[in-house]
C-alpha positions in Angstrom: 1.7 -24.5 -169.3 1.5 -26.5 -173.0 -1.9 -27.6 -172.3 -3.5 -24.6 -170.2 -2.6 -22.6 -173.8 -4.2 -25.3 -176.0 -7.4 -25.4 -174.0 -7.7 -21.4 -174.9 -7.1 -22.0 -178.1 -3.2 -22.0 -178.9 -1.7 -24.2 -181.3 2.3 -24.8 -182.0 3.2 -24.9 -185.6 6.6 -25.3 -185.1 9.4 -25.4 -182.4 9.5 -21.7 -182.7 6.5 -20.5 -183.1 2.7 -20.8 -181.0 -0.1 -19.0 -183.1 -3.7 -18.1 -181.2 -5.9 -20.1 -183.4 -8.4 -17.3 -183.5 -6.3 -15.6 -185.8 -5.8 -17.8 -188.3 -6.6 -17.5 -192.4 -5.6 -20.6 -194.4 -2.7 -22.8 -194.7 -0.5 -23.5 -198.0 0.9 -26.9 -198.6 3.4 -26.9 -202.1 4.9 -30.3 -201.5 6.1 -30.7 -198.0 6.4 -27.3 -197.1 3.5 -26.2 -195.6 2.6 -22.5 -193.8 -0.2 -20.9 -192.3 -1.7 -17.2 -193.1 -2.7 -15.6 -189.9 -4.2 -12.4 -190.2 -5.3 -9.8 -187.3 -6.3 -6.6 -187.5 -4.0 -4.6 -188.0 -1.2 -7.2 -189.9 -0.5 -10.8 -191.5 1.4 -13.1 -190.6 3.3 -16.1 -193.1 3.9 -18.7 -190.5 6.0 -22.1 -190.9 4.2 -25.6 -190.5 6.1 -28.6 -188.8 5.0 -31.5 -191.3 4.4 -33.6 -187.7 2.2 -30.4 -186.5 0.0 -30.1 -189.9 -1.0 -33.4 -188.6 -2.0 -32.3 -185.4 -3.2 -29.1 -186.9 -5.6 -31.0 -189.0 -7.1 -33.3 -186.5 -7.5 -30.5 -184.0 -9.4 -28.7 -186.9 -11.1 -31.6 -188.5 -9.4 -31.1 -191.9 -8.4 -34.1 -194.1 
């Protein structure tokens, strides 16, 4: 199931939490503490950031 929900564009940012990718804004690093603003239509979302996932986050989004 893990990577059927990757390939359509899920990510996990931490053991609790699976965002859709789609929905995602920007992500704010103070330190080690990172989190990631997701935003749909109709609300926003302050999610937490596993420092192993931001990462995985990065290389799945190119970002140095």
């Amino acid at each position: 199931m893990k990577n059927s929900l990757k390939s359509i564009g899920f990510f996990r940012t931490h053991k609790s939490y699976l965002i859709n990718l789609q929905y995602l804004s920007e992500m704010e690093c103070e330190g080690n503490k990172c989190q990631l603003i997701l935003k749909t239509p109709k609300k926003t979302f302050i999610i937490p950031l596993s420092r192993r996932n931001k990462t995985k986050l990065k290389g799945n989004l190119s970002i140095r």
